[in-house]
N, C-alpha and C positions, 0 to 999 in steps of 0.2 A: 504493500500500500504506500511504500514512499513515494511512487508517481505519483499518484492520485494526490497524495496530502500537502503536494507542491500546490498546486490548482486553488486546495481548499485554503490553505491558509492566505492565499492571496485574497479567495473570493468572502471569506469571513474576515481578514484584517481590513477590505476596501469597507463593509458596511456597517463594523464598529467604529470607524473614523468617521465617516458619515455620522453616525448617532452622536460618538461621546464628541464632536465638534461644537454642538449644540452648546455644552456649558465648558467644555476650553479645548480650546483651537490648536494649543501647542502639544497635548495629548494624545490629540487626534493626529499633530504631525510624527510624533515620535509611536505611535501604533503602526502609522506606513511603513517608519522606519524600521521597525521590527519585524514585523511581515515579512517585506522583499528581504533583510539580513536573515530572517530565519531561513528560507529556501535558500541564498545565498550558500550558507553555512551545510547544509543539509548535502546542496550539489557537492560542494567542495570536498563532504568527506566522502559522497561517494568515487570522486574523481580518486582521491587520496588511496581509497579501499581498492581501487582496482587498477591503479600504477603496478606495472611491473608486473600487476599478476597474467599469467598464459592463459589467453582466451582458446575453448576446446571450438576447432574449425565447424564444427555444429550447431556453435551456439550464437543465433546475430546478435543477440539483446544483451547488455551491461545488467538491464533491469526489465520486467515488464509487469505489466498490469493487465487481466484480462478474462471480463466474463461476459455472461450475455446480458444483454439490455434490451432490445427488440427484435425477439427471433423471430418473429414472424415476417419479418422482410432484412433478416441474415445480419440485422446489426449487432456488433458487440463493442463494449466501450475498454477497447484494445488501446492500452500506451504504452511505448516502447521506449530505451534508450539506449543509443551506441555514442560511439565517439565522438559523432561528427553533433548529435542535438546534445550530449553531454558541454561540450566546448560552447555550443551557444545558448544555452543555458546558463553557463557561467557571467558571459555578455550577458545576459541580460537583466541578472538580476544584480548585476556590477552598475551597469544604467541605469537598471531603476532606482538605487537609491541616491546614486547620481542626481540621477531627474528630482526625486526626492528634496534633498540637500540644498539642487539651485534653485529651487522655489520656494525656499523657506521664507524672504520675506518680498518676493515680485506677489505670491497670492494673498490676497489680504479680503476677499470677496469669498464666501461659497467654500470655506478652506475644504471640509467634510465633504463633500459631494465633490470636491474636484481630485480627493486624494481615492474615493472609491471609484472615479471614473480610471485613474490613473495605475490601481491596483488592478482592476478588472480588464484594464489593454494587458497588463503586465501575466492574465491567468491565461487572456487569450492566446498570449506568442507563447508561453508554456506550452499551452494545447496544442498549438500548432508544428511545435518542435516535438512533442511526443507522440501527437495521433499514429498508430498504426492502422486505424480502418477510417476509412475514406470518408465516408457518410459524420464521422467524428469530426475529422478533420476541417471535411465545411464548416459544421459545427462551429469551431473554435476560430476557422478562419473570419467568419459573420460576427464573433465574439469582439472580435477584434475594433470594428466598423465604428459601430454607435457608439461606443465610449470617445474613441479617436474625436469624432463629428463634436462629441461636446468640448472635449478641449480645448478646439479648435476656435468652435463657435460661442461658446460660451467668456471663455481667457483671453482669446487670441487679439491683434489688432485691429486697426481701423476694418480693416477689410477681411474681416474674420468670417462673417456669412458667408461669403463671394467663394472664399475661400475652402471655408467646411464641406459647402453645398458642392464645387466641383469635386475636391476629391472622393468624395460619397458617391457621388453618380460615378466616376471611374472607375474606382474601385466595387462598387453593387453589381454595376453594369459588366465586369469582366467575369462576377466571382458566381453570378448565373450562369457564365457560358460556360464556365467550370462545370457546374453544378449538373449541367444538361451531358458533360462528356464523364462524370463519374459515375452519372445513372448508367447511360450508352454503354459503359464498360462493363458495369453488373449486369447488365441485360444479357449483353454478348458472352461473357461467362456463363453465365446461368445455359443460354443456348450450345455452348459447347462440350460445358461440365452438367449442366443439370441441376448447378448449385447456384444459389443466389445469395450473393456475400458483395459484402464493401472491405471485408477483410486484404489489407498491402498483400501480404505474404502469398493468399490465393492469388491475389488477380495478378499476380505477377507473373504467372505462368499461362496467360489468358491468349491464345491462338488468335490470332487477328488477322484479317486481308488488308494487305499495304492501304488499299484508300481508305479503311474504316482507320488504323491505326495514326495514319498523317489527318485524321480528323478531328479522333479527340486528343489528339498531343496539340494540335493547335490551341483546341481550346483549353486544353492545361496552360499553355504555352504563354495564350492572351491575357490573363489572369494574374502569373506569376512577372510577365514583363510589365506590367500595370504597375506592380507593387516597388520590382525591383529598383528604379524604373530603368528601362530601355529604351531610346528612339524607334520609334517616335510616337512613346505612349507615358513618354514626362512632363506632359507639361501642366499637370497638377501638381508636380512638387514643388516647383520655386514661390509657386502663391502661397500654398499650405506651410513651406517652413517658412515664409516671411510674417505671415501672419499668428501664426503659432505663438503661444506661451513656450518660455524656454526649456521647460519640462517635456510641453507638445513635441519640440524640434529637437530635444534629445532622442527621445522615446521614435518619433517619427523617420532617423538618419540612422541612428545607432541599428536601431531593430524592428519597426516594420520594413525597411527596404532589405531586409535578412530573409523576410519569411519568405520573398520572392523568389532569393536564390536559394535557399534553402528548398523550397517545393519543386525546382530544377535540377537541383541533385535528387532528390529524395522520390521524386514520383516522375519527372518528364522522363530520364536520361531510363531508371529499370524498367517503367512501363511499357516506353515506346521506344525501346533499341533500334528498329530497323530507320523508322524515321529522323531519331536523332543524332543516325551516320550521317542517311541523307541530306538532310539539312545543316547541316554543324558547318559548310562553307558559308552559308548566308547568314548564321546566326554570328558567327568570327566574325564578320562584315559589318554587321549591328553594333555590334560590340566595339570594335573601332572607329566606326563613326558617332557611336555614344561618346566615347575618349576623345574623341574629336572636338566636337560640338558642346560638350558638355565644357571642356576646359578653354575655347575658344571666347564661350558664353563667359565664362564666370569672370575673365578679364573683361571683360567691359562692362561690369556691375557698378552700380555704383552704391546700392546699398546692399552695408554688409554680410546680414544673414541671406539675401540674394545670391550674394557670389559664394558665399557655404554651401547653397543649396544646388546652385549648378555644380560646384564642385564635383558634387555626391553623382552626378548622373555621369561623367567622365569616371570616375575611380570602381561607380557600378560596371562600368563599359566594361574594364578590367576582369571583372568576375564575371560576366556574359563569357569575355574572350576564353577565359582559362576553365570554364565547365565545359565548352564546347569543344577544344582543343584535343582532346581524347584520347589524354595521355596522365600518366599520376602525377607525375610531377604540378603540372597546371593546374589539376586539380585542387591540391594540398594549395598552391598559390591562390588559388580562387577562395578557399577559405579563410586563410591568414590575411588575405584583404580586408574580405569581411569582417573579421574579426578586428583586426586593426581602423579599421575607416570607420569603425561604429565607435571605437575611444577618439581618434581622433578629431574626427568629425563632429561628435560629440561632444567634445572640447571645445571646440572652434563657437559650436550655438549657445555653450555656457559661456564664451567669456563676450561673445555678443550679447548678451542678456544683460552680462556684470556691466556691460560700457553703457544699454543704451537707461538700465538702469539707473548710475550716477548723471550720464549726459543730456537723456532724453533724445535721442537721435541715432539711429543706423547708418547716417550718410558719411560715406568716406571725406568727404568734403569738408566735412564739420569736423573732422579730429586731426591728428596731427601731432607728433610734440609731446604725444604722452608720457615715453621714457620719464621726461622731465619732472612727471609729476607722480606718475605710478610704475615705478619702475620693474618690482616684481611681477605686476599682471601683465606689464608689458614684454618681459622677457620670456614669461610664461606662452604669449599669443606669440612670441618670434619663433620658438617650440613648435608648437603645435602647426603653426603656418611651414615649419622647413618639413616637418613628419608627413604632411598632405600631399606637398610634392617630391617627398620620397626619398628623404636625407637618406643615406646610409648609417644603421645604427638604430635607427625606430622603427616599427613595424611595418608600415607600410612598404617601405624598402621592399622589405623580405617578401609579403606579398606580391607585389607587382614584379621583381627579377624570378621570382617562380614562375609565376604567370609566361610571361614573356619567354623563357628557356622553355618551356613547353610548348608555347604556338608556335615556337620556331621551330618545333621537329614537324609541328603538323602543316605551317603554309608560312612560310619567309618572307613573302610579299607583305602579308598583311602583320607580320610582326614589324618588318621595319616600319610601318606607316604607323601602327601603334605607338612608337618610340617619339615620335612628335608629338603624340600628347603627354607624356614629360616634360618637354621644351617648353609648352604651353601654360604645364601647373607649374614650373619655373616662375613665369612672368603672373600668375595669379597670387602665388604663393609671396612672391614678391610686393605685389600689390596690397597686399592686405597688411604685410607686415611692414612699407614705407609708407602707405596712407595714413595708415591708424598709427603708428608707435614712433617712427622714427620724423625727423626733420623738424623746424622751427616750433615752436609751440604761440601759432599765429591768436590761435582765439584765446589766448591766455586760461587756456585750461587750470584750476586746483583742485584736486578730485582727492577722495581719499585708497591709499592702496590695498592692497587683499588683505582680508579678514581671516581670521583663525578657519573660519567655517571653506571661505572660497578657497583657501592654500589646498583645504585638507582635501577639497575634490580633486582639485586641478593638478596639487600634487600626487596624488594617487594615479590618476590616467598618465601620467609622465612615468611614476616608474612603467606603468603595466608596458607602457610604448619599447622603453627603455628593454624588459624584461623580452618580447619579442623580437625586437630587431637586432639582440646581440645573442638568445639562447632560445631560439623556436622550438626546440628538441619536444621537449614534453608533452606541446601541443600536438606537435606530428606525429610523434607517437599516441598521442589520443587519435588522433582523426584518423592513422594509417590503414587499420582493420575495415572501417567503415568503407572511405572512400576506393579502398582494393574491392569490396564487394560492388559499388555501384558501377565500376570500369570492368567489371568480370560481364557483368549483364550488360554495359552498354556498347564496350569498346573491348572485348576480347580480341580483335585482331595486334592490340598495343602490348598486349599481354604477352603473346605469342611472343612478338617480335623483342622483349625483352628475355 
């Protein structure tokens, strides 16, 4: 039952906060905090428990959960965990109390209702990292929606309807087409086996004809590139994290653009092998002109959590490239991205919150000069700004040169033209950290610098950076088990050739 008790303590700690907010607010915040640190704690020892120990080649699961709940149409409320949701799990509940932390005093409205919406996105990306049957997995994925929608709209800025309302339609509108290709697949099982299950494990072995197969991987496909995002199905995210509470634009950069890639490992790449050979030149494709586009955009931003949030659709481009590349190495690179670009990035919308906080403004235009007055947050944003574009030494690094040494075994062409967007988050990366920190201090800025509370985030995501980009070992060693089973089913012929 420790799957299961991940879920509940989130969804019992979001509506004690709610309640005891009522008669004190700061109670109510250190409830949240407890919550996500207990799951926190919980993951970790299971991480701890099973370092080093030898997984029997029989066994997929770390951990599972699993009985029936609606037999009469084959559902069972199945949750699994391997490597690859154990690591992001760990992200997540690393962010949430992150998220937590930077909104101790930006909410000052609704505190209860905003830390149960904010616990209950945090049970949804649980669910979603752990669903093993399908029908669940919607589930959690829908879980996920309407809390998001109030943070948005409820916290967020000037243009927070505009804002909420489109990513809601994007996201509702992809995650039906989803919904119509997981039914299609129980159907088609049931016709082939006789059984009618949403169970992963069964329908992974579900006979398909190539055009039924390239039909519902697409609509797996529409779904997860919506979230991740992918060109040319982002353009809800620069409004949504502009308009976003800094909690929203953690939670929203960090770890729902996870669940996207994460349901591309997890369900596109074993369900539909034959298609996701086929297609993996045009997906590679995608995915460099995301890298493209994505960091081309974010220089010319002018305010600053805009340019964070184009950032995130370049650095996703990266993780498209390296699941599709269909080789292990890329793969392992595609998660260490993710992993990495959700502290980073992460970082980046915390210390836009802390500036526009003290300044009242996002525009590059208006700052300047900060060094001068706040030097440790400043030094802290020159960090987080080199790690985005790929210092050697912080995670990202490690992600994107995985990345990249594996789409170069699969297509040369489109690795070099990937390597320009580097060049690109150069000049953004750049941008952000001579706009905002460095040069005259024209508006005669006096601000005061980080606080015991902001050090202790901001310091924290520094080491984790730190702790990846100089010893990734652990992690790959977590994710290695897993992500050898998803290249077994999708890209055996990589296998072979190794």
């Amino acid at each position: 039952m420790i799957l299961l008790s991940l879920i509940l303590i989130l969804l019992v700690g979001g509506i004690s906060s709610w309640i005891v907010a009522r008669w004190h607010v700061t109670v109510a915040r250190w409830i949240a905090v407890a919550s996500v640190g207990a799951d926190l704690a919980v993951t970790i020892g299971v991480w701890i428990a099973n370092t080093g120990r030898s997984q029997p080649a029989t066994q997929r699961w770390l951990e599972e959960c699993n009985f029936n709940w609606i037999s009469q149409f084959g559902i069972r409320f199945h949750l699994a965990l391997d490597g690859l949701s154990l690591a992001l799990l760990l992200l997540t509940y690393f962010l949430g109390i992150v998220a937590i932390l930077s909104s101790w005093t930006e909410i000052r409205q609704r505190v209860g209702f905003f830390h149960f919406n904010l616990l209950w996105v945090l049970a949804g990306i649980t669910g979603v990292f752990l669903a093993a049957d399908l029908f669940v997995f919607y589930l959690f994925w829908e879980l996920m929606l309407v809390p998001m929608y109030f943070l948005i709209g409820i916290w967020g800025h000037e243009r927070r309807i505009y804002a909420a309302t489109k990513f809601f339609l994007f996201t509702q509108l992809s995650g039906l087409l989803m919904l119509i290709a997981i039914i299609s697949l129980a159907v088609l099982h049931q016709h082939a086996t006789g059984v009618f299950t949403f169970d992963y494990e069964q329908l992974l072995n579900t006979t398909l004809s190539p055009r039924s197969a390239r039909l519902l991987m697409l609509g797996f496909f529409v779904a997860f590139a919506v979230k991740l995002p992918a060109f040319p199905f982002h353009t809800w995210l620069p409004d949504a994290h502009t308009e976003a509470p800094t909690a929203g634009s953690v939670i929203l950069a960090g770890l729902l653009l996870k669940t996207g890639a994460y349901g591309l490992i997890r369900f596109v790449l074993p369900l539909f092998p034959g298609p996701s050979r086929e297609l993996a030149p045009l997906m590679m494709t995608v995915g460099v002109i995301g890298i493209l586009y994505g960091a081309v955009l974010a220089v010319g931003q002018t305010d600053l959590k805009r340019l964070v949030a184009y950032t995130s659709v370049s650095h996703m481009g990266f993780v498209l490239l390296g699941i599709f590349a269909g080789n292990e190495i890329a793969l392992e690179g595609a998660v260490i991205q993710m992993i990495s670009h959700g502290i980073s990035t992460g970082a980046l919308f915390v210390l836009a919150g802390l500036l526009q906080e003290r300044m009242h403004t996002r525009e590059i235009s208006q700052m300047g000069g900060l060094w001068e007055t706040m030097p440790a947050l400043s030094g802290a944003g020159l960090l987080f700004a080199m790690a985005s574009l790929g210092l050697p030494g912080l995670g990202d690094f490690v992600g994107e040169f995985l990345v990249l040494l594996g789409a170069y075994r699969a297509n040369i062409s489109l690795t070099v033209v990937a390597t320009l967007g580097l060049l690109a988050a150069t000049l953004y990366g750049l941008r952000f950290a001579q706009g905002a920190f460095h040069g005259p201090n024209l508006h005669h800025w006096s601000l005061p610098d980080m606080r015991l509370r902001e050090s202790t985030i901001l310091g924290s995501m520094i080491l984790c950076l730190l702790w990846i980009g100089l010893y990734p070992q652990p992690i790959l060693n977590t994710l290695r088990p897993s992500l050898a089973a998803v290249q077994q089913s999708a890209f055996p012929q990589e296998l072979a050739r190794r």
